[in-house]
N, CA, C and O atoms as a GROMACS GRO file, in nm:
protein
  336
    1UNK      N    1  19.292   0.658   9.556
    1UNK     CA    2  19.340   0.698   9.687
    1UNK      C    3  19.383   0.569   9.760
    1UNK      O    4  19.323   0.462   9.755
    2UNK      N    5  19.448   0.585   9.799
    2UNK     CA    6  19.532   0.468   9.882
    2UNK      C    7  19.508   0.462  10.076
    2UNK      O    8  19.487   0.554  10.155
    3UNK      N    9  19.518   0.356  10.093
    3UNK     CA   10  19.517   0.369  10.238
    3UNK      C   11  19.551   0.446  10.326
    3UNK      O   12  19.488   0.481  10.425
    4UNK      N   13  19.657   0.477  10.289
    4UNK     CA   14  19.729   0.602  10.412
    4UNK      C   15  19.677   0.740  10.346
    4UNK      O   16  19.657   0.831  10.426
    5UNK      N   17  19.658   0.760  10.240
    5UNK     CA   18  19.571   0.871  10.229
    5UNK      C   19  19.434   0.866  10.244
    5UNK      O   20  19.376   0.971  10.216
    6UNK      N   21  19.370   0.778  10.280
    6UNK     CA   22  19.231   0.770  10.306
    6UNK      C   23  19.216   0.787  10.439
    6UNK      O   24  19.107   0.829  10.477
    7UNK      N   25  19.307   0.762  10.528
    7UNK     CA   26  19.332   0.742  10.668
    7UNK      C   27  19.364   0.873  10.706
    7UNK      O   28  19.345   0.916  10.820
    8UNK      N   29  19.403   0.926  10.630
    8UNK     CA   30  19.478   1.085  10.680
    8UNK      C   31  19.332   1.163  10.646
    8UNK      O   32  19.272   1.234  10.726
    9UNK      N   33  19.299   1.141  10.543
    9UNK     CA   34  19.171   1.197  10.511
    9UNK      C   35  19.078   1.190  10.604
    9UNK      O   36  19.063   1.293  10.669
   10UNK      N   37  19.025   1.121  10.624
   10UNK     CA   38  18.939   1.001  10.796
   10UNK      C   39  18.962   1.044  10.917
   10UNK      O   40  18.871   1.049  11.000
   11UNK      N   41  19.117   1.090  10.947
   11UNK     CA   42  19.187   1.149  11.067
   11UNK      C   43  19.117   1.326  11.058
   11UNK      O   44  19.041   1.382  11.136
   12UNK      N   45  19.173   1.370  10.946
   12UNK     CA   46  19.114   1.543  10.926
   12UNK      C   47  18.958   1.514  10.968
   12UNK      O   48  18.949   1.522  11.090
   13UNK      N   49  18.848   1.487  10.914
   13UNK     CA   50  18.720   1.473  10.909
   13UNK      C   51  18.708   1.473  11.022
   13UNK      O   52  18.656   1.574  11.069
   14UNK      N   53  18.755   1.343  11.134
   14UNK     CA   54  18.780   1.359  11.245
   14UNK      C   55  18.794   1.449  11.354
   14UNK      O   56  18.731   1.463  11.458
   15UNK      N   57  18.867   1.492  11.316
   15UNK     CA   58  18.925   1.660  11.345
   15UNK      C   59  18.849   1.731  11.336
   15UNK      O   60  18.821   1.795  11.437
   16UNK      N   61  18.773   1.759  11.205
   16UNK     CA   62  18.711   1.858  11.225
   16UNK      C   63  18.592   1.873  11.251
   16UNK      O   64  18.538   1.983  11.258
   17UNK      N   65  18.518   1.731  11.272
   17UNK     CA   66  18.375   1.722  11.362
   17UNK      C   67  18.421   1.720  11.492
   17UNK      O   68  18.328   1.677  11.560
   18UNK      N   69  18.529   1.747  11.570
   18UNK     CA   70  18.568   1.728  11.650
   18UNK      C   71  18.526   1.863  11.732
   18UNK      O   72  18.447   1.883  11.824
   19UNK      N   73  18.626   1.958  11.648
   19UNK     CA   74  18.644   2.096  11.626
   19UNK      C   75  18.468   2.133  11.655
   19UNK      O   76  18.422   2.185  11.757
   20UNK      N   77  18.396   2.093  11.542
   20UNK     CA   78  18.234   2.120  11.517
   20UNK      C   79  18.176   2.107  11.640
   20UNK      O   80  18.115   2.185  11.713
   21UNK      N   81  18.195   2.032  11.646
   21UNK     CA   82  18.138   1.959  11.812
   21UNK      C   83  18.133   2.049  11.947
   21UNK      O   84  18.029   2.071  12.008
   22UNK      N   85  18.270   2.101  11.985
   22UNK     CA   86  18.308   2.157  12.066
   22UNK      C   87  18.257   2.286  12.041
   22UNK      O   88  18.210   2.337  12.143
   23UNK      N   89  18.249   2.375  11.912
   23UNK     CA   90  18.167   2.492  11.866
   23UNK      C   91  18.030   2.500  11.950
   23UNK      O   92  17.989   2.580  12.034
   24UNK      N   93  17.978   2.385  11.891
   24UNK     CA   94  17.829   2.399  11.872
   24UNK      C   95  17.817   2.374  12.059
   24UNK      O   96  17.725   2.439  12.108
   25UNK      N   97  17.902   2.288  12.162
   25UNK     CA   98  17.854   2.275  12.263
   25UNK      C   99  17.878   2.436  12.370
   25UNK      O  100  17.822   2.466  12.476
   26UNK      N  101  17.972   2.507  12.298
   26UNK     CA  102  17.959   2.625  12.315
   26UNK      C  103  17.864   2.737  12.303
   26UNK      O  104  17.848   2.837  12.373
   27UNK      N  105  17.811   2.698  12.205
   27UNK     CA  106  17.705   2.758  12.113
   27UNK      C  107  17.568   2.732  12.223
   27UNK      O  108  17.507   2.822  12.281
   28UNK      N  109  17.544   2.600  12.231
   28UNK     CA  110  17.475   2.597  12.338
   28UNK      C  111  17.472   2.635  12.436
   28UNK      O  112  17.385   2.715  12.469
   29UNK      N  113  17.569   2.593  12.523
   29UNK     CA  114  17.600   2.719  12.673
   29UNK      C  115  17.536   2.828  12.635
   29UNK      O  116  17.429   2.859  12.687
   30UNK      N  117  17.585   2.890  12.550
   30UNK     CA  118  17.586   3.016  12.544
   30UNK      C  119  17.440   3.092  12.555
   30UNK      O  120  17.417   3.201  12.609
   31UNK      N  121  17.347   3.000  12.486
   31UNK     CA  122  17.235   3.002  12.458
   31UNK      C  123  17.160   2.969  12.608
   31UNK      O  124  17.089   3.056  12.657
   32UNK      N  125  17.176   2.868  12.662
   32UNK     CA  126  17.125   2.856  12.758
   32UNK      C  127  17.142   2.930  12.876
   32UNK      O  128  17.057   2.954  12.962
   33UNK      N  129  17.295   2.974  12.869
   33UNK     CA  130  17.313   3.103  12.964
   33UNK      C  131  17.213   3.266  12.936
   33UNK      O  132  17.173   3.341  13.025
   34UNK      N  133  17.195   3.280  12.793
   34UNK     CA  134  17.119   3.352  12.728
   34UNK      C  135  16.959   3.352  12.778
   34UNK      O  136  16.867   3.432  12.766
   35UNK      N  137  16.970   3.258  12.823
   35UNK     CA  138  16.769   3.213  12.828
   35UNK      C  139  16.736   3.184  12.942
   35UNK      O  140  16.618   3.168  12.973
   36UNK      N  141  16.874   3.169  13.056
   36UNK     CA  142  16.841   3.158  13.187
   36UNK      C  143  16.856   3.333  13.242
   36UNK      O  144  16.807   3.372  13.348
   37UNK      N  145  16.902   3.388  13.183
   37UNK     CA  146  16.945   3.579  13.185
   37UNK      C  147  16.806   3.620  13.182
   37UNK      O  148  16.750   3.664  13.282
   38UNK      N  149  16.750   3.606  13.068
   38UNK     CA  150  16.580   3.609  13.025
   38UNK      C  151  16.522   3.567  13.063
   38UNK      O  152  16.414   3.582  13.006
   39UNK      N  153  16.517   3.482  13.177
   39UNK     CA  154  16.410   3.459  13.252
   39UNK      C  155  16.434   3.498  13.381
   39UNK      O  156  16.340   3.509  13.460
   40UNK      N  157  16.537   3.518  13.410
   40UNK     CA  158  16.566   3.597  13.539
   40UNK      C  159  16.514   3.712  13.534
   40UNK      O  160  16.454   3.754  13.633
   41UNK      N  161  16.527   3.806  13.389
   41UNK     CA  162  16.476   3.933  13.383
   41UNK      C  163  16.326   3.938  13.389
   41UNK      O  164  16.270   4.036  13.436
   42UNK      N  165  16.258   3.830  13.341
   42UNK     CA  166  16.108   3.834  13.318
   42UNK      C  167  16.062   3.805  13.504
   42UNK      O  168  15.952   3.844  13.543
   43UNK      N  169  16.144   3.746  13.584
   43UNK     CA  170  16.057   3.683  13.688
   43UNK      C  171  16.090   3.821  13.798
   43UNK      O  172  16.011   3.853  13.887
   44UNK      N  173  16.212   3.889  13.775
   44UNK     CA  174  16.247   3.996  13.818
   44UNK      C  175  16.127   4.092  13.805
   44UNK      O  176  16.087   4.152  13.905
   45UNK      N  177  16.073   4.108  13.691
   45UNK     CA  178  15.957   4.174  13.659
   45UNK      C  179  15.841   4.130  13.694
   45UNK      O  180  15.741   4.175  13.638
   46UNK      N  181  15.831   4.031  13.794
   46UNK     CA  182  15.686   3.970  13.837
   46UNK      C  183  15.625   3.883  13.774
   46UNK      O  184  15.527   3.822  13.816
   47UNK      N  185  15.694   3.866  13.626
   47UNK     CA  186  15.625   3.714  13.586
   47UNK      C  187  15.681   3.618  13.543
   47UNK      O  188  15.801   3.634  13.520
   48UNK      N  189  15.619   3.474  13.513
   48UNK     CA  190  15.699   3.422  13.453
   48UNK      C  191  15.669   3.333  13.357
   48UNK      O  192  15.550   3.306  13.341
   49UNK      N  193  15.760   3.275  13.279
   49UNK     CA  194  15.788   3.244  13.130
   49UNK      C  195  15.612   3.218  13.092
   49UNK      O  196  15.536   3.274  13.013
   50UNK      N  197  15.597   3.115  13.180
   50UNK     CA  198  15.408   3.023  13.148
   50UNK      C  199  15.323   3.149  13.140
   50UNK      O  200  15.232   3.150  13.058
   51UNK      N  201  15.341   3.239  13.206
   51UNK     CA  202  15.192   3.350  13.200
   51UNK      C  203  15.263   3.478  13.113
   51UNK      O  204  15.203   3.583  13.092
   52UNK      N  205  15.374   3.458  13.076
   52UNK     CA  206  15.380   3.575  12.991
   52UNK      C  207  15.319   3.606  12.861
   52UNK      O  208  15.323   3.721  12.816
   53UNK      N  209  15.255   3.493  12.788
   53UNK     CA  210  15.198   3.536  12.681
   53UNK      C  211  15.073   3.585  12.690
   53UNK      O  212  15.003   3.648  12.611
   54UNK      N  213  15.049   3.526  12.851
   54UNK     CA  214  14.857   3.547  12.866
   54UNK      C  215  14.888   3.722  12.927
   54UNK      O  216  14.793   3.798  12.912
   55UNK      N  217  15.008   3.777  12.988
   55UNK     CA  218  15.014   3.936  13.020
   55UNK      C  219  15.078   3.968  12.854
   55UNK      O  220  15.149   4.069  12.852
   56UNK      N  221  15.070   3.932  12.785
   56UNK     CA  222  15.150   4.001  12.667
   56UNK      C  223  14.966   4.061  12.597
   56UNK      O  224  14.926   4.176  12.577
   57UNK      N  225  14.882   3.906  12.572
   57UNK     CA  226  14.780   3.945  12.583
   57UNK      C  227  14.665   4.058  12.636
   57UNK      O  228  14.614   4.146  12.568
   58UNK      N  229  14.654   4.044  12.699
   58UNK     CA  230  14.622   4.143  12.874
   58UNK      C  231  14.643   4.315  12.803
   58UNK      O  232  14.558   4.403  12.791
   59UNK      N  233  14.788   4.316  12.766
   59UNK     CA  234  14.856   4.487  12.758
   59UNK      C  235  14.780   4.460  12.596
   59UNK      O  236  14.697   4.535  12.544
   60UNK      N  237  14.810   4.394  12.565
   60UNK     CA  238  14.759   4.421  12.367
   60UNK      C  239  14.574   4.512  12.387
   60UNK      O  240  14.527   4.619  12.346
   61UNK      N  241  14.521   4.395  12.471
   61UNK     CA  242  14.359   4.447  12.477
   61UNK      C  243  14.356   4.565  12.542
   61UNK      O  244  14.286   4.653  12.491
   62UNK      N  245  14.425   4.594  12.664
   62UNK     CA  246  14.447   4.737  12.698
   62UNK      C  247  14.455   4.868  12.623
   62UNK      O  248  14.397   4.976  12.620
   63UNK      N  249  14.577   4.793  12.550
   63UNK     CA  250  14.619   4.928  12.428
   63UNK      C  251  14.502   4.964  12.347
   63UNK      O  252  14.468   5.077  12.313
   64UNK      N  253  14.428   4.815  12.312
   64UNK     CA  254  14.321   4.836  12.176
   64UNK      C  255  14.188   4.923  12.269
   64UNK      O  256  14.120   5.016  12.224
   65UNK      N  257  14.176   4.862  12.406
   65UNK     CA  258  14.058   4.973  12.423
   65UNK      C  259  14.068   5.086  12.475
   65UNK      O  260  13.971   5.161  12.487
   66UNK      N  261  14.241   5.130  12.533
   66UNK     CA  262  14.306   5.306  12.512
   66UNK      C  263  14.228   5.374  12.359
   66UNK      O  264  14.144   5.464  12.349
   67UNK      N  265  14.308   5.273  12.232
   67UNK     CA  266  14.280   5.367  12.135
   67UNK      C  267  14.176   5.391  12.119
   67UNK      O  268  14.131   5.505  12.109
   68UNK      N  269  14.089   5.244  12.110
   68UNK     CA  270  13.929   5.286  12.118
   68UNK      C  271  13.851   5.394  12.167
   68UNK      O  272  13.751   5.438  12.110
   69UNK      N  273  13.898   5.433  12.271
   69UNK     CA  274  13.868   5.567  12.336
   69UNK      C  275  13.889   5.672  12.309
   69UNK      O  276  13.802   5.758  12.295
   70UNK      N  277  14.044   5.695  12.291
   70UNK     CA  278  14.115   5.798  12.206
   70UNK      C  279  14.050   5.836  12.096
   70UNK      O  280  14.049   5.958  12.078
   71UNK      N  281  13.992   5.768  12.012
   71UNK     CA  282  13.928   5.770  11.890
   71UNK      C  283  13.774   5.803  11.874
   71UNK      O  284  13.712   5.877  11.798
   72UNK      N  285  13.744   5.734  11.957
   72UNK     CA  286  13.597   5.766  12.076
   72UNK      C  287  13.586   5.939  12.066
   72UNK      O  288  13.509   6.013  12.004
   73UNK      N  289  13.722   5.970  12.175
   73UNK     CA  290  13.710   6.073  12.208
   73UNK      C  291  13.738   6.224  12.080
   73UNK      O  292  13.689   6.336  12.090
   74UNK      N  293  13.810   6.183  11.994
   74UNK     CA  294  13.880   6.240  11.875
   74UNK      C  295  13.754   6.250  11.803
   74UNK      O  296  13.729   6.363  11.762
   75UNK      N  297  13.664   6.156  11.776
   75UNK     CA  298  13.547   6.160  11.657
   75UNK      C  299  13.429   6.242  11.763
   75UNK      O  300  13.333   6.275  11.694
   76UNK      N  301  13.414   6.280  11.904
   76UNK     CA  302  13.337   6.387  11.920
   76UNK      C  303  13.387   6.491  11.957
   76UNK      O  304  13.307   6.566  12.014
   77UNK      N  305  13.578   6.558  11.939
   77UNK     CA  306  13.563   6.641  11.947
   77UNK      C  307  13.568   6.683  12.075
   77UNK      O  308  13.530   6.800  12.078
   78UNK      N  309  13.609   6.626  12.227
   78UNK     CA  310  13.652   6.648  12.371
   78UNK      C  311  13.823   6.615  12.400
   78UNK      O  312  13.877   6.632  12.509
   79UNK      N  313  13.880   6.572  12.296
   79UNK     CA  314  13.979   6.528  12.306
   79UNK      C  315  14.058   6.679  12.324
   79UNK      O  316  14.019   6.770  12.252
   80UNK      N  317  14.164   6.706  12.416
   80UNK     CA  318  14.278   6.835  12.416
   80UNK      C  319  14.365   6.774  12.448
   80UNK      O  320  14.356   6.658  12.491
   81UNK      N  321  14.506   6.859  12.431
   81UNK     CA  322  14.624   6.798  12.440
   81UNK      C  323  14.657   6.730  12.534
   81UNK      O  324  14.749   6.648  12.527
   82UNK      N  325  14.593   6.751  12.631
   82UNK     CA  326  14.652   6.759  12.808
   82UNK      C  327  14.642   6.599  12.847
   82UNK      O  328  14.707   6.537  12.932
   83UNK      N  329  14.525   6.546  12.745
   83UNK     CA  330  14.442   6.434  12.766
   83UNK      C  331  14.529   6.320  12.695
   83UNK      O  332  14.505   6.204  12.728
   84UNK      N  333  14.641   6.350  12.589
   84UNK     CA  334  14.662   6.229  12.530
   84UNK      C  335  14.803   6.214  12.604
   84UNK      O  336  14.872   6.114  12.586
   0.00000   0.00000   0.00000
């Protein structure tokens, strides 16, 4: 390969991390517009990002001692439709 084709070669590459570049800083926006949406929606909902795993928590133990009960109630036999 010769100079001026190595140069042309060098120029494309160029180009097309160029191209790459501009993708990916899109890509980002996009994302960050994405994650500022999602947290608007979460704080909209009363919480936010830091305590949401400790309320994600919170509803999990809830649910487990609903069923607990449910099951409670199912294994003696007081359980009717009206109730679940």
């Amino acid at each position: 390969m010769n100079s001026e084709e190595k140069l042309k070669s060098l120029k494309k590459e160029l180009e097309r991390l160029k191209s790459d570049k501009i993708r990916k800083e899109e890509q980002l926006n996009n994302l960050r517009q994405k994650r500022d949406d999602i947290i608007s929606q979460i704080t909209e909902l009363g919480y936010t990002p830091e305590n949401l795993s400790d309320e994600i928590n919170k509803l999990k133990e809830e649910i487990d001692s609903q069923l607990d009960e449910i099951e409670s109630k199912l294994s003696k036999g007081i359980v009717n439709e009206r109730q679940i």
